[in-house]
C-alpha positions in Angstrom: -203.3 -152.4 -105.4 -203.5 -151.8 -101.6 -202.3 -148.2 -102.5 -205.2 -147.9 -104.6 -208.2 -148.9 -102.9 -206.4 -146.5 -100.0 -206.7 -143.7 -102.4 -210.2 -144.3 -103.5 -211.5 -145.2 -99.9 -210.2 -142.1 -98.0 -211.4 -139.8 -101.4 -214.8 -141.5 -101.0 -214.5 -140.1 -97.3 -213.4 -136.6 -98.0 -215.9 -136.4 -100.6 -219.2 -137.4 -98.5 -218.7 -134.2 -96.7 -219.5 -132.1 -99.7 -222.6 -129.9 -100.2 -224.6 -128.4 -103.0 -223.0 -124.8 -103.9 -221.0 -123.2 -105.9 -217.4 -122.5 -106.1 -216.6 -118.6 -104.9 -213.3 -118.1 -106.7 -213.9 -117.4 -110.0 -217.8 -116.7 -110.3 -218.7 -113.5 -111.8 -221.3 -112.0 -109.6 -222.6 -109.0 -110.5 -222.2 -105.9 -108.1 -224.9 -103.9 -106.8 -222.8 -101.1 -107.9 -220.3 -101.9 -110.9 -218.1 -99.3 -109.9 -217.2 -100.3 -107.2 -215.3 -102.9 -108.0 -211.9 -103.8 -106.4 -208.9 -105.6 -107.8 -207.0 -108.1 -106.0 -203.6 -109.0 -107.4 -201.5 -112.2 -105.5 -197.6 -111.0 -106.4 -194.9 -112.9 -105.7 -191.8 -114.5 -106.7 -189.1 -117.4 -105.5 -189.1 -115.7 -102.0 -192.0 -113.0 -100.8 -195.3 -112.3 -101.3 -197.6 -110.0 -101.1 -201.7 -109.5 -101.3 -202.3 -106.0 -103.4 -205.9 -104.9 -103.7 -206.3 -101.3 -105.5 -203.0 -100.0 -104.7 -202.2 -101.2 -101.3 -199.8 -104.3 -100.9 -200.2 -106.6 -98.0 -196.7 -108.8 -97.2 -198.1 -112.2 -96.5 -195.8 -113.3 -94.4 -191.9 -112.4 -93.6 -190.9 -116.0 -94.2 -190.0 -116.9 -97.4 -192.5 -117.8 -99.5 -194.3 -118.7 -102.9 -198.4 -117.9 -102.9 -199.9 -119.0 -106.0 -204.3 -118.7 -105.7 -206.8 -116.4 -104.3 -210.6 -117.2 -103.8 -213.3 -114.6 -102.0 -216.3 -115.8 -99.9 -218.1 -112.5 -99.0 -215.4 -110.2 -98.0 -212.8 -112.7 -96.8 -210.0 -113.2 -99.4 -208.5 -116.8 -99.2 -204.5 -116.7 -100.5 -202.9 -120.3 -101.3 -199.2 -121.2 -101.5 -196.4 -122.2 -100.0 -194.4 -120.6 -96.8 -191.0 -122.0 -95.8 -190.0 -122.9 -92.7 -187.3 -124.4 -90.9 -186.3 -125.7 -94.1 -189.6 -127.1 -95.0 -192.0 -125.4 -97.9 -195.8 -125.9 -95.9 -198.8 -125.8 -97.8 -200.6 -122.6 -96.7 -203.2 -120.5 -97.1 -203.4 -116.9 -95.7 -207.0 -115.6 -94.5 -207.5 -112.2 -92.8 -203.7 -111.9 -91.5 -203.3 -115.6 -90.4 -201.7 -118.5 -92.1 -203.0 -122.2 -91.6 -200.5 -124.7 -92.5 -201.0 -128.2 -93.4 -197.8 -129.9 -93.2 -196.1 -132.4 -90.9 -193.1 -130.4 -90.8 -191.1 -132.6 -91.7 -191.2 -133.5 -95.7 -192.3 -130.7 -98.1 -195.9 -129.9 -99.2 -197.4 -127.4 -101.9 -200.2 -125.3 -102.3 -201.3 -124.4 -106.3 -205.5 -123.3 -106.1 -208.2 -122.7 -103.6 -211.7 -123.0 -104.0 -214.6 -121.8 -101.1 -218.0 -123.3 -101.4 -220.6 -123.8 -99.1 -218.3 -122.4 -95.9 -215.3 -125.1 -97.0 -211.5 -124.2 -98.2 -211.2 -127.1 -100.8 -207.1 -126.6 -101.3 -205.3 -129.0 -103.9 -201.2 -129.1 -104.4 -198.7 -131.9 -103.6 -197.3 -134.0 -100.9 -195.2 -136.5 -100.1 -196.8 -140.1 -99.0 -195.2 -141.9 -96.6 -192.6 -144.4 -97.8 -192.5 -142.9 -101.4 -189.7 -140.0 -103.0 -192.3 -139.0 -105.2 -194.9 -135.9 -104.7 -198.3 -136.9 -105.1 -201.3 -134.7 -105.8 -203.6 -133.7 -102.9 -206.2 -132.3 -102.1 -207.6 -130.7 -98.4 -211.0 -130.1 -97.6 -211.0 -128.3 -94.7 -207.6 -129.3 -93.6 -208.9 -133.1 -94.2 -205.8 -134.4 -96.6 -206.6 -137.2 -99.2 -204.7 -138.2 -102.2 -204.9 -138.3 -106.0 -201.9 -140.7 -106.2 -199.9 -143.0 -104.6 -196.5 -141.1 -105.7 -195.0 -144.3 -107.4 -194.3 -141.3 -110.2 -194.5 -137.8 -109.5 -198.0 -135.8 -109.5 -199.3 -132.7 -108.4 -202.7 -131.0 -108.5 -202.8 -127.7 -110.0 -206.3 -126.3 -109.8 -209.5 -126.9 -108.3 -213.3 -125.8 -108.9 -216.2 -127.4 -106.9 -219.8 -126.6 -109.0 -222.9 -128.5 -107.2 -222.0 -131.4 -105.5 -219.1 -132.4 -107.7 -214.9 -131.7 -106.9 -213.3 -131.1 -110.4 -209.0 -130.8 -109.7 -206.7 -130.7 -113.1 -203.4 -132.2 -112.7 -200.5 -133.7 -113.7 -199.3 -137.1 -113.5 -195.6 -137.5 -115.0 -195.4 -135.9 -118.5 -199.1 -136.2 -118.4 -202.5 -134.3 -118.0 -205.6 -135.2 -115.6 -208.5 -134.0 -114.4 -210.4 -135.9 -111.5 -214.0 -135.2 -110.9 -214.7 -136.5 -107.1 -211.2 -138.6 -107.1 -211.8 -140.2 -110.6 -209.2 -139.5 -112.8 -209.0 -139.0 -116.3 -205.9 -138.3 -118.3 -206.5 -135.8 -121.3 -205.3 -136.2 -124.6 -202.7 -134.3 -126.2 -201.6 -132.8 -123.0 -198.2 -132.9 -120.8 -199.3 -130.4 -118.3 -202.6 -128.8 -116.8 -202.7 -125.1 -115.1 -206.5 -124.0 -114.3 -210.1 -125.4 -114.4 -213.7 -124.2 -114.7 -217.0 -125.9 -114.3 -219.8 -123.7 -116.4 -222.9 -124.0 -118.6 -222.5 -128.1 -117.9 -219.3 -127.8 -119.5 -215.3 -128.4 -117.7 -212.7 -126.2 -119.2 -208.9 -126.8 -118.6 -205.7 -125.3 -119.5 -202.7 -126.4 -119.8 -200.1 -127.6 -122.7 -198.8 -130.0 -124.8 -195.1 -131.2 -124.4 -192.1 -129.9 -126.7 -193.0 -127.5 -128.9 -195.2 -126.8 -126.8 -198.7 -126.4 -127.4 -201.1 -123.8 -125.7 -204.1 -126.2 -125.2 -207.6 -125.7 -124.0 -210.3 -128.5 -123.0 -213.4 -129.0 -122.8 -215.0 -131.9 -121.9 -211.9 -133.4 -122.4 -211.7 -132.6 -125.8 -208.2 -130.5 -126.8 -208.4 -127.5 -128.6 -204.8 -125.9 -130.0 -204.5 -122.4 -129.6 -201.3 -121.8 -130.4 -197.8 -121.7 -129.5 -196.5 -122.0 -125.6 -199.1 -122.0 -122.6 -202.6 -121.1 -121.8 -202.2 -120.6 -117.8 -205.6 -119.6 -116.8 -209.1 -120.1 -118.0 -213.0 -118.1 -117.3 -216.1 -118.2 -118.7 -218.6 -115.2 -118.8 -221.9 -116.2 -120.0 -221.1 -118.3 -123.5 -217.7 -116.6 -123.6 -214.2 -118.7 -123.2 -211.4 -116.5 -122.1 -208.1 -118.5 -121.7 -204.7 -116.2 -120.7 -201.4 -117.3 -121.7 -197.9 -116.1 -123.3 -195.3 -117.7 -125.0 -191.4 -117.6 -126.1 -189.6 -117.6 -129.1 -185.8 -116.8 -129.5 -185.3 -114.6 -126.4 -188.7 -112.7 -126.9 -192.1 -113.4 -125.2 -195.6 -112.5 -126.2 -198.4 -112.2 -123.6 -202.1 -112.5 -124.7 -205.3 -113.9 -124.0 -208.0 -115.3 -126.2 -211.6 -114.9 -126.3 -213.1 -117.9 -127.9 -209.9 -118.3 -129.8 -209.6 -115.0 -131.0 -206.0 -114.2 -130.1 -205.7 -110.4 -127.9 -201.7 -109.3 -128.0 -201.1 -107.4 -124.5 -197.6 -107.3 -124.5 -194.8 -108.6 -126.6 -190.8 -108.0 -126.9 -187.4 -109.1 -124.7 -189.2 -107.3 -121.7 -190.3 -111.3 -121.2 -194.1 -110.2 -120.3 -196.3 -112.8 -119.3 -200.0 -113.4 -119.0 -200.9 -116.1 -115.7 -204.5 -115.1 -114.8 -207.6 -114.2 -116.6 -210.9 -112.8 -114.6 -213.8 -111.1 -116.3 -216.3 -109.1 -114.5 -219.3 -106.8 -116.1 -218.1 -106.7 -119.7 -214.4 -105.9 -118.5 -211.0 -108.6 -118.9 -208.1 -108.2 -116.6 -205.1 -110.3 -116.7 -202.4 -110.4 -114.4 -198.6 -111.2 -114.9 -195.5 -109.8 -115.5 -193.4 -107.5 -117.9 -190.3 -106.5 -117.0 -189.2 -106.0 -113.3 -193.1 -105.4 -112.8 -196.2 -107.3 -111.7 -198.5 -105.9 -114.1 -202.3 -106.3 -114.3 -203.7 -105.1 -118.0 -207.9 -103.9 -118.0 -209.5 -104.6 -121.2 -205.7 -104.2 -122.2 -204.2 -101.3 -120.6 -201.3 -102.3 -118.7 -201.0 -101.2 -114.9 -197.3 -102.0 -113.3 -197.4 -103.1 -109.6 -194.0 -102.9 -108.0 -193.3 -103.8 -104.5 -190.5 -105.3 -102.6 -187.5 -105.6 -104.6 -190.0 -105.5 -107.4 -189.3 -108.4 -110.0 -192.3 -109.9 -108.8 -195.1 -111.4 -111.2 -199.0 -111.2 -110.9 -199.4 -114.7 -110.2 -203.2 -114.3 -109.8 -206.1 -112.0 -109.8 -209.6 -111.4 -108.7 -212.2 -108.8 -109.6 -215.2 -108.1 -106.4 
Protein backbone atom coordinates (compact mmCIF):
# COMPACT_ATOMS: atom_id res chain seq x y z
CA UNK A 1 0.00 0.00 0.00
CA UNK A 2 2.92 2.38 0.91
CA UNK A 3 4.08 1.66 -2.74
CA UNK A 4 0.99 2.93 -3.89
CA UNK A 5 0.20 6.13 -2.39
CA UNK A 6 4.17 6.64 -3.45
CA UNK A 7 3.10 6.20 -6.98
CA UNK A 8 0.05 8.36 -6.91
CA UNK A 9 1.75 11.24 -4.74
CA UNK A 10 4.88 11.77 -6.86
CA UNK A 11 2.35 11.31 -10.30
CA UNK A 12 0.15 14.01 -8.63
CA UNK A 13 3.57 16.05 -8.56
CA UNK A 14 4.74 15.48 -12.01
CA UNK A 15 1.44 16.21 -13.26
CA UNK A 16 0.80 19.78 -11.56
CA UNK A 17 3.53 21.04 -13.86
CA UNK A 18 1.46 20.47 -16.93
CA UNK A 19 -0.04 23.23 -19.18
CA UNK A 20 -2.82 23.68 -21.70
CA UNK A 21 -1.40 22.60 -25.32
CA UNK A 22 -1.33 20.16 -27.49
CA UNK A 23 0.84 17.26 -28.24
CA UNK A 24 3.42 18.01 -31.34
CA UNK A 25 4.20 14.50 -32.44
CA UNK A 26 1.55 13.32 -34.32
CA UNK A 27 -0.75 16.55 -35.14
CA UNK A 28 -1.41 17.06 -38.66
CA UNK A 29 -0.73 20.75 -39.28
CA UNK A 30 -1.21 21.95 -42.42
CA UNK A 31 1.82 23.44 -44.40
CA UNK A 32 1.94 26.83 -45.83
CA UNK A 33 3.20 25.06 -48.80
CA UNK A 34 2.06 21.20 -49.11
CA UNK A 35 4.93 20.52 -51.15
CA UNK A 36 7.17 21.02 -49.13
CA UNK A 37 6.80 18.48 -47.02
CA UNK A 38 9.69 16.39 -45.59
CA UNK A 39 9.83 12.86 -44.35
CA UNK A 40 11.46 11.75 -41.34
CA UNK A 41 12.09 7.99 -40.92
CA UNK A 42 13.73 6.68 -37.20
CA UNK A 43 15.66 3.25 -38.63
CA UNK A 44 17.16 1.03 -36.54
CA UNK A 45 17.65 -2.34 -35.41
CA UNK A 46 19.13 -4.55 -32.25
CA UNK A 47 22.32 -2.29 -32.52
CA UNK A 48 22.38 1.27 -34.57
CA UNK A 49 20.37 3.83 -35.52
CA UNK A 50 19.95 6.29 -37.54
CA UNK A 51 17.61 9.64 -38.18
CA UNK A 52 16.73 9.73 -42.25
CA UNK A 53 14.87 12.72 -43.43
CA UNK A 54 14.43 12.80 -47.46
CA UNK A 55 17.30 10.85 -48.22
CA UNK A 56 19.93 11.75 -45.91
CA UNK A 57 20.65 9.32 -42.84
CA UNK A 58 21.92 10.76 -39.59
CA UNK A 59 23.79 7.88 -37.18
CA UNK A 60 22.42 8.74 -33.83
CA UNK A 61 25.01 7.75 -31.92
CA UNK A 62 28.14 5.18 -32.46
CA UNK A 63 27.15 3.31 -29.28
CA UNK A 64 24.95 0.66 -29.63
CA UNK A 65 21.62 1.45 -29.68
CA UNK A 66 17.72 0.83 -30.16
CA UNK A 67 15.68 4.36 -30.92
CA UNK A 68 12.04 3.69 -31.09
CA UNK A 69 9.87 7.49 -31.38
CA UNK A 70 10.23 10.77 -33.00
CA UNK A 71 8.17 14.06 -32.15
CA UNK A 72 8.76 17.71 -33.90
CA UNK A 73 8.26 21.11 -32.07
CA UNK A 74 8.97 23.68 -34.79
CA UNK A 75 11.96 22.50 -36.48
CA UNK A 76 13.59 20.47 -33.72
CA UNK A 77 13.08 16.73 -34.20
CA UNK A 78 12.95 14.88 -30.69
CA UNK A 79 14.30 10.96 -31.25
CA UNK A 80 13.54 8.48 -28.20
CA UNK A 81 15.20 5.18 -27.37
CA UNK A 82 17.55 3.45 -25.87
CA UNK A 83 21.69 3.78 -26.03
CA UNK A 84 23.91 1.27 -24.31
CA UNK A 85 26.62 1.95 -22.33
CA UNK A 86 29.04 0.41 -20.15
CA UNK A 87 26.71 -2.35 -20.19
CA UNK A 88 23.75 -0.38 -19.30
CA UNK A 89 20.69 0.28 -21.99
CA UNK A 90 19.86 4.34 -20.83
CA UNK A 91 16.77 5.81 -21.71
CA UNK A 92 17.57 8.56 -24.28
CA UNK A 93 16.44 10.93 -26.40
CA UNK A 94 18.52 12.60 -29.26
CA UNK A 95 17.75 16.35 -30.10
CA UNK A 96 19.82 18.41 -32.53
CA UNK A 97 23.03 16.07 -32.27
CA UNK A 98 23.01 15.56 -28.39
CA UNK A 99 21.67 12.79 -26.34
CA UNK A 100 20.14 13.37 -22.81
CA UNK A 101 20.13 10.31 -20.75
CA UNK A 102 18.06 9.51 -17.87
CA UNK A 103 19.52 6.64 -16.12
CA UNK A 104 21.40 5.97 -12.98
CA UNK A 105 23.92 4.00 -14.71
CA UNK A 106 23.62 1.40 -13.04
CA UNK A 107 20.29 -0.82 -13.62
CA UNK A 108 18.71 -0.66 -17.14
CA UNK A 109 16.06 1.87 -18.33
CA UNK A 110 13.98 2.17 -21.74
CA UNK A 111 12.72 4.67 -23.93
CA UNK A 112 9.39 3.61 -26.26
CA UNK A 113 7.47 7.35 -27.25
CA UNK A 114 7.92 11.06 -26.87
CA UNK A 115 5.53 13.67 -26.82
CA UNK A 116 6.50 17.81 -26.92
CA UNK A 117 3.82 20.12 -25.70
CA UNK A 118 3.87 23.41 -24.36
CA UNK A 119 8.04 23.50 -24.51
CA UNK A 120 8.11 19.95 -22.30
CA UNK A 121 9.60 16.35 -23.54
CA UNK A 122 6.95 14.08 -21.87
CA UNK A 123 9.08 10.54 -22.45
CA UNK A 124 7.46 7.24 -21.14
CA UNK A 125 9.38 3.59 -21.16
CA UNK A 126 10.50 1.38 -18.20
CA UNK A 127 12.70 1.30 -15.22
CA UNK A 128 13.66 -0.58 -12.58
CA UNK A 129 12.44 0.68 -8.87
CA UNK A 130 14.60 0.30 -6.25
CA UNK A 131 14.39 -2.99 -4.36
CA UNK A 132 12.25 -4.73 -7.11
CA UNK A 133 13.57 -7.27 -10.29
CA UNK A 134 10.71 -6.15 -12.19
CA UNK A 135 10.57 -3.12 -14.87
CA UNK A 136 8.03 -0.76 -14.15
CA UNK A 137 6.46 1.77 -16.48
CA UNK A 138 7.68 5.40 -16.41
CA UNK A 139 7.20 8.32 -17.42
CA UNK A 140 9.66 11.75 -17.58
CA UNK A 141 8.55 15.01 -17.89
CA UNK A 142 11.28 17.01 -18.47
CA UNK A 143 13.81 14.61 -17.02
CA UNK A 144 11.36 14.50 -13.79
CA UNK A 145 10.88 10.51 -13.42
CA UNK A 146 7.62 9.22 -11.83
CA UNK A 147 6.11 5.74 -12.00
CA UNK A 148 3.08 3.90 -13.35
CA UNK A 149 3.92 0.81 -11.16
CA UNK A 150 5.58 -0.40 -8.33
CA UNK A 151 7.25 -3.36 -10.41
CA UNK A 152 5.85 -6.21 -8.06
CA UNK A 153 5.04 -7.71 -11.90
CA UNK A 154 6.61 -6.38 -14.92
CA UNK A 155 5.24 -3.12 -16.84
CA UNK A 156 6.29 -0.79 -19.30
CA UNK A 157 4.78 2.21 -20.93
CA UNK A 158 4.64 2.11 -24.58
CA UNK A 159 3.25 5.39 -25.87
CA UNK A 160 2.30 8.71 -24.82
CA UNK A 161 0.02 11.78 -26.12
CA UNK A 162 -0.60 14.87 -23.98
CA UNK A 163 -4.04 16.85 -25.52
CA UNK A 164 -5.04 19.93 -23.20
CA UNK A 165 -4.14 19.54 -19.78
CA UNK A 166 -4.44 15.78 -19.63
CA UNK A 167 -1.17 12.94 -19.93
CA UNK A 168 -2.76 9.84 -21.74
CA UNK A 169 0.34 6.75 -21.76
CA UNK A 170 -0.90 3.09 -23.02
CA UNK A 171 0.90 0.30 -21.47
CA UNK A 172 1.27 -2.93 -20.39
CA UNK A 173 1.04 -4.45 -17.10
CA UNK A 174 1.91 -8.40 -17.27
CA UNK A 175 -0.13 -10.12 -20.08
CA UNK A 176 -2.29 -7.09 -19.78
CA UNK A 177 -3.32 -3.71 -21.46
CA UNK A 178 -3.59 -0.08 -19.81
CA UNK A 179 -3.97 3.23 -20.46
CA UNK A 180 -3.48 5.87 -17.66
CA UNK A 181 -4.85 9.27 -18.14
CA UNK A 182 -2.83 11.69 -15.61
CA UNK A 183 -1.43 8.43 -13.57
CA UNK A 184 -4.95 6.61 -13.38
CA UNK A 185 -4.85 3.52 -14.83
CA UNK A 186 -7.19 1.56 -16.62
CA UNK A 187 -6.71 -1.92 -17.93
CA UNK A 188 -8.63 -2.50 -21.44
CA UNK A 189 -10.49 -5.40 -22.30
CA UNK A 190 -9.59 -7.98 -24.58
CA UNK A 191 -6.07 -6.83 -24.68
CA UNK A 192 -2.50 -8.48 -23.76
CA UNK A 193 -0.46 -5.66 -25.14
CA UNK A 194 -0.72 -1.90 -26.11
CA UNK A 195 1.65 -0.13 -28.96
CA UNK A 196 0.41 3.62 -29.69
CA UNK A 197 -2.12 6.25 -28.52
CA UNK A 198 -4.06 9.26 -29.81
CA UNK A 199 -6.17 11.82 -28.14
CA UNK A 200 -8.69 13.46 -31.01
CA UNK A 201 -12.22 14.74 -31.58
CA UNK A 202 -12.76 13.97 -27.52
CA UNK A 203 -12.10 10.57 -28.31
CA UNK A 204 -8.57 8.11 -27.01
CA UNK A 205 -7.57 5.64 -29.58
CA UNK A 206 -5.11 2.72 -28.77
CA UNK A 207 -3.47 -0.06 -30.49
CA UNK A 208 -2.28 -2.94 -29.49
CA UNK A 209 -3.32 -6.81 -29.44
CA UNK A 210 -4.94 -9.50 -27.96
CA UNK A 211 -2.95 -12.57 -26.61
CA UNK A 212 -2.52 -16.05 -28.63
CA UNK A 213 -3.90 -16.00 -31.68
CA UNK A 214 -3.38 -12.92 -31.57
CA UNK A 215 -5.77 -10.27 -32.32
CA UNK A 216 -4.94 -6.87 -34.06
CA UNK A 217 -7.10 -4.64 -31.74
CA UNK A 218 -8.01 -1.02 -31.83
CA UNK A 219 -9.79 1.14 -28.85
CA UNK A 220 -11.50 3.72 -28.35
CA UNK A 221 -12.65 4.92 -25.36
CA UNK A 222 -11.72 1.77 -24.11
CA UNK A 223 -13.97 -0.06 -26.16
CA UNK A 224 -12.04 -2.97 -28.40
CA UNK A 225 -12.54 -3.22 -31.84
CA UNK A 226 -11.00 -6.58 -33.85
CA UNK A 227 -9.47 -5.93 -36.87
CA UNK A 228 -8.07 -8.81 -37.68
CA UNK A 229 -5.27 -11.17 -37.37
CA UNK A 230 -1.77 -10.19 -35.63
CA UNK A 231 -0.93 -6.51 -34.60
CA UNK A 232 -2.07 -3.03 -35.10
CA UNK A 233 1.29 -1.08 -34.08
CA UNK A 234 0.46 2.41 -34.68
CA UNK A 235 -2.62 4.56 -34.72
CA UNK A 236 -3.76 8.55 -36.40
CA UNK A 237 -6.55 10.26 -36.87
CA UNK A 238 -7.13 12.87 -39.78
CA UNK A 239 -10.24 14.81 -39.37
CA UNK A 240 -13.07 11.76 -38.64
CA UNK A 241 -10.66 9.34 -40.23
CA UNK A 242 -9.00 6.23 -38.09
CA UNK A 243 -5.90 4.99 -39.65
CA UNK A 244 -4.28 2.10 -37.59
CA UNK A 245 -0.92 0.33 -39.28
CA UNK A 246 -0.10 -3.17 -38.62
CA UNK A 247 1.08 -6.69 -40.23
CA UNK A 248 0.82 -10.01 -39.32
CA UNK A 249 2.26 -13.73 -39.82
CA UNK A 250 1.00 -16.80 -40.86
CA UNK A 251 3.18 -20.00 -41.72
CA UNK A 252 6.48 -18.33 -42.55
CA UNK A 253 4.74 -15.33 -44.61
CA UNK A 254 3.85 -11.89 -43.43
CA UNK A 255 1.37 -9.32 -44.64
CA UNK A 256 1.86 -5.58 -44.00
CA UNK A 257 -1.23 -3.26 -44.14
CA UNK A 258 -2.97 -0.45 -42.70
CA UNK A 259 -6.63 0.22 -42.28
CA UNK A 260 -8.60 3.22 -42.75
CA UNK A 261 -11.65 2.97 -40.53
CA UNK A 262 -11.45 -0.75 -40.86
CA UNK A 263 -11.11 -0.96 -44.41
CA UNK A 264 -8.09 -3.23 -44.73
CA UNK A 265 -5.08 -1.53 -47.38
CA UNK A 266 -2.53 -4.70 -48.38
CA UNK A 267 1.06 -2.86 -48.84
CA UNK A 268 3.13 -5.68 -48.89
CA UNK A 269 2.70 -9.41 -48.38
CA UNK A 270 5.04 -12.67 -49.00
CA UNK A 271 8.24 -14.55 -47.06
CA UNK A 272 10.05 -11.12 -47.69
CA UNK A 273 8.54 -10.70 -43.80
CA UNK A 274 7.38 -6.90 -44.55
CA UNK A 275 6.06 -5.14 -41.84
CA UNK A 276 3.99 -2.04 -41.16
CA UNK A 277 5.09 -0.06 -37.41
CA UNK A 278 4.05 3.55 -38.08
CA UNK A 279 1.16 5.27 -39.68
CA UNK A 280 1.18 9.34 -40.26
CA UNK A 281 -1.17 11.13 -42.52
CA UNK A 282 -0.59 14.61 -43.77
CA UNK A 283 -2.83 16.62 -46.54
CA UNK A 284 -4.80 13.77 -47.90
CA UNK A 285 -1.53 11.57 -48.18
CA UNK A 286 -0.77 8.01 -45.77
CA UNK A 287 2.76 6.88 -45.22
CA UNK A 288 3.78 4.05 -43.29
CA UNK A 289 7.01 3.02 -42.27
CA UNK A 290 8.58 -0.56 -41.63
CA UNK A 291 10.38 -3.13 -43.07
CA UNK A 292 10.50 -5.59 -46.14
CA UNK A 293 13.21 -7.48 -46.62
CA UNK A 294 16.87 -6.35 -45.74
CA UNK A 295 15.15 -2.71 -46.12
CA UNK A 296 13.62 -0.03 -44.04
CA UNK A 297 10.94 0.87 -46.20
CA UNK A 298 8.41 3.80 -46.05
CA UNK A 299 5.25 3.25 -48.53
CA UNK A 300 3.19 6.91 -49.75
CA UNK A 301 -0.42 6.32 -50.30
CA UNK A 302 1.21 2.79 -51.00
CA UNK A 303 4.15 2.98 -53.07
CA UNK A 304 6.96 1.41 -51.37
CA UNK A 305 10.34 3.43 -50.94
CA UNK A 306 13.45 1.15 -49.54
CA UNK A 307 15.84 2.91 -47.20
CA UNK A 308 19.04 1.07 -46.70
CA UNK A 309 21.85 2.18 -44.46
CA UNK A 310 24.38 0.65 -42.33
CA UNK A 311 24.54 -2.97 -42.78
CA UNK A 312 20.98 -2.41 -43.97
CA UNK A 313 18.48 -4.95 -42.21
CA UNK A 314 17.19 -2.13 -40.42
CA UNK A 315 13.30 -1.45 -40.01
CA UNK A 316 11.36 1.87 -40.15
CA UNK A 317 10.56 1.92 -36.63
CA UNK A 318 8.75 5.34 -36.90
CA UNK A 319 7.92 8.18 -39.13
CA UNK A 320 6.86 11.73 -39.30
CA UNK A 321 5.52 13.94 -42.11
CA UNK A 322 6.40 18.27 -41.63
Amino acid sequence: MKKIVLIALTLAFVFSFTVTTSCKKKKDDPAPNPTAAQTYVVVTDSTWSYLWIDGTATKLTTDTANFQSIAMSGNTAYVAGSVKKSGVYQASVWKNGAITSFTNGITHSYAYDVCVAGGKEYVVGATQPTGTINNAATIWIDGVKAHYHDGSTYSRANAVFVDGSNVYVAGTIGNQAYVWVNGNGTALPQGAYTTDIFVANGKVYVTGYSGSPKKAMLWVDNVPTELGNGEARSVFVSGNDVYVAGYETVSGSNTARYWKNGVETVLATGSTYPTALSIYVKDGDVYVSGREGQDAKYWKNGTGTSIRVDQGAGRGQAILVK
